[in-house]
C-alpha positions as CSV (number, residue, x, y, z in Angstrom):
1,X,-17.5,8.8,-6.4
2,X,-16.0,5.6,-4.8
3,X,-12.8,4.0,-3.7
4,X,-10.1,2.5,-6.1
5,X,-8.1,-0.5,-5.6
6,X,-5.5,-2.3,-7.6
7,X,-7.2,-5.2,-8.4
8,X,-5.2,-8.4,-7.4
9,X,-7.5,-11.4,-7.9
10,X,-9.3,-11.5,-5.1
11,X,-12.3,-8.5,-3.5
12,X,-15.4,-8.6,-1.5
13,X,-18.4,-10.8,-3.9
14,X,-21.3,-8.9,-5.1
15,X,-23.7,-8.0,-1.7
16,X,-21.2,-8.1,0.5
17,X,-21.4,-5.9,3.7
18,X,-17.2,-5.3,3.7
19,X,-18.5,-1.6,1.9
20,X,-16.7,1.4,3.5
21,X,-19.2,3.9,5.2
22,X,-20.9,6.2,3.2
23,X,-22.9,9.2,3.3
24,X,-26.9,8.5,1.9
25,X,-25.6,9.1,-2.0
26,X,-23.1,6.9,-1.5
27,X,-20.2,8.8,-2.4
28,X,-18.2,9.6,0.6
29,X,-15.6,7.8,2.0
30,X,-16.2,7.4,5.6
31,X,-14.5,10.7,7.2
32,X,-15.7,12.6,4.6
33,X,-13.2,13.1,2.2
34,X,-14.8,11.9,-1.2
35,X,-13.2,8.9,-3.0
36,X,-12.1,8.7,-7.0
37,X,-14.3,7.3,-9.3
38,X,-13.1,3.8,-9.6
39,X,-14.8,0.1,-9.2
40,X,-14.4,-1.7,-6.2
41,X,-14.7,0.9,-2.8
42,X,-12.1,0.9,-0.3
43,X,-12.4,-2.5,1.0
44,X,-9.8,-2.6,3.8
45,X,-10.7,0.0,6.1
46,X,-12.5,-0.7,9.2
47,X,-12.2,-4.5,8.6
48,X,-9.5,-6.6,10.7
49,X,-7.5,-9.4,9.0
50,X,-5.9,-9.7,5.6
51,X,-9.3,-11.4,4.4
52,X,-10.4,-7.7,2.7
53,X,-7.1,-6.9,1.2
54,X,-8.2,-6.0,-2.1
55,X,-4.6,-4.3,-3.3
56,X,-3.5,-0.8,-2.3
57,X,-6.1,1.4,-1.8
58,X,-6.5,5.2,-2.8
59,X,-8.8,7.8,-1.9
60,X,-8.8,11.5,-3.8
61,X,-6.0,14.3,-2.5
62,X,-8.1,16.3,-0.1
63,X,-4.9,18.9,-0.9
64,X,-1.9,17.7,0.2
65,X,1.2,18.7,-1.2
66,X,3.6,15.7,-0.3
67,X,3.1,12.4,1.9
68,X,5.4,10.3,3.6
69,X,4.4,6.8,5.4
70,X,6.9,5.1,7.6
71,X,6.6,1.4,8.7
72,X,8.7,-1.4,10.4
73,X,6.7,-4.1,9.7
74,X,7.6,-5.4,6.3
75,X,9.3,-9.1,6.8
76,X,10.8,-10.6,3.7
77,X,12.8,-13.7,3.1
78,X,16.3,-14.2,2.0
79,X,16.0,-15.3,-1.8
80,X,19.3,-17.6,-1.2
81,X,19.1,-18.7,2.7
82,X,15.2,-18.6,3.6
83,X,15.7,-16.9,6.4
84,X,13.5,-13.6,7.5
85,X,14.9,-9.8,6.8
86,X,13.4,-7.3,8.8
87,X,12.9,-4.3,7.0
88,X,12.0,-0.3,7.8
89,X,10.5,1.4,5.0
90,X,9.6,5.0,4.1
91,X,7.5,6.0,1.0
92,X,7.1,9.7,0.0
93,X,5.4,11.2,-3.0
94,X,4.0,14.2,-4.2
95,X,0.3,13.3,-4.4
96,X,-1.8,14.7,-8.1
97,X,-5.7,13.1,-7.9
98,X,-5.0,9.9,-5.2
99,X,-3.5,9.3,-1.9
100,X,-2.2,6.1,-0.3
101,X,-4.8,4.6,2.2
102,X,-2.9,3.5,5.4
103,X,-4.8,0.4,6.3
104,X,-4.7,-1.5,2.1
105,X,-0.9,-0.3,2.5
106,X,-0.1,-2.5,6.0
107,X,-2.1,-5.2,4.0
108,X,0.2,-5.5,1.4
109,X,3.2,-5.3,3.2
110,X,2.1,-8.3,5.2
111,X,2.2,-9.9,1.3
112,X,5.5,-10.5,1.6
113,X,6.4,-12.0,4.7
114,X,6.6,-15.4,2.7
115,X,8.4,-14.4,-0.8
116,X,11.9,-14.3,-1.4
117,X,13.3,-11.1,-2.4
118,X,16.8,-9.2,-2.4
119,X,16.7,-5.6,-0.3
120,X,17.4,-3.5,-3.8
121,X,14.5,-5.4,-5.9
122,X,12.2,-5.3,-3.2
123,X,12.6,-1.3,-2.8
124,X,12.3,-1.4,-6.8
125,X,9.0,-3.6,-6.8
126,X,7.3,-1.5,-3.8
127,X,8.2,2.1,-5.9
128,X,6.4,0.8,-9.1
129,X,3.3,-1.1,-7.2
130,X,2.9,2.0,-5.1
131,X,2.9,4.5,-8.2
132,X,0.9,2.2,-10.3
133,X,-1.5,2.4,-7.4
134,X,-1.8,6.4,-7.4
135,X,-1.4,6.6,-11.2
136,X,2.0,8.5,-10.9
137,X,5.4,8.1,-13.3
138,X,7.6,5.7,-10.8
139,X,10.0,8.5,-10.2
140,X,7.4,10.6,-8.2
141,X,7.2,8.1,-5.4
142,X,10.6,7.8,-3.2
143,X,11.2,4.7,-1.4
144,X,14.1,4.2,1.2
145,X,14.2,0.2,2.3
146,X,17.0,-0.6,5.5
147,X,17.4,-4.0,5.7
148,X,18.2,-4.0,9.7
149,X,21.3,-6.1,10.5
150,X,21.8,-9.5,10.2
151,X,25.2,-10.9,10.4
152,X,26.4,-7.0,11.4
153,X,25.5,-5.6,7.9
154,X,23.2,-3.0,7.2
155,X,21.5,-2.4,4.0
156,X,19.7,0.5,2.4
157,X,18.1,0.7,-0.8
158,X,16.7,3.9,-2.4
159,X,15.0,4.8,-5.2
């Protein structure tokens, strides 16, 4: 078994040595907990820079009944002013086969420091890329998006 990545365009070329740890079969992602069977191999972890992002990454439910991920490092801009929105974001879901890998998820956060994009859509967008992603129905995965002040207003979006 291997990684799986939603493909966006871009991943490691053929040879490359960007391939995750494994165990002599190849089949183990690289503490142990074996990957789904899907092209590509997690491509993110233990590389530095945004050069590996592949798309989010997954690796298989080791038994987990429910996840959550917190960041405060998603930077969007305003669709009307250009300016940047700081954003905090939580995503919970109740993994079936795949779990969210940290490192591809800080990856493609960092996507959208340079698109324009309203609080509510954004939250919208990240729900259905994230579920896509772990092959869940979009109402499995929970996202809460806070917009943090700017011009003394708030906003949080969840869906």
């Amino acid at each position: 078994m291997r990684g799986f990545s939603v493909p966006c365009g871009r991943g490691l070329p053929p040879g490359s040595r960007g391939r995750p740890r494994c165990d002599p079969a190849g089949n183990l992602y690289s503490c142990g907990v074996a990957t789904t069977e899907r092209p590509g191999g997690l491509v993110a972890l233990g590389h530095a820079g945004s050069d590996h992002y592949a798309g989010l990454e997954c690796f298989a439910n080791p038994g987990v009944h429910s996840v959550e991920l917190t960041s405060d490092e998603l930077t969007a801009l305003c669709p009307i002013t250009g300016q940047p929105d700081l954003y905090r974001l939580t995503i919970a879901y109740r993994p079936e086969a795949l779990c969210l890998e940290s490192k591809s998820l800080k990856l493609y956060l960092s996507r959208f420091r340079n698109e324009g994009c309203f609080c509510e859509a954004l939250a919208v967008r990240i729900r259905d890329e994230v579920a896509l992603a772990l092959a869940l129905e979009a109402d499995r995965v929970s996202i809460s998006l806070e917009q943090k002040a700017r011009g003394g207003i708030t906003i949080t979006a969840r869906v």
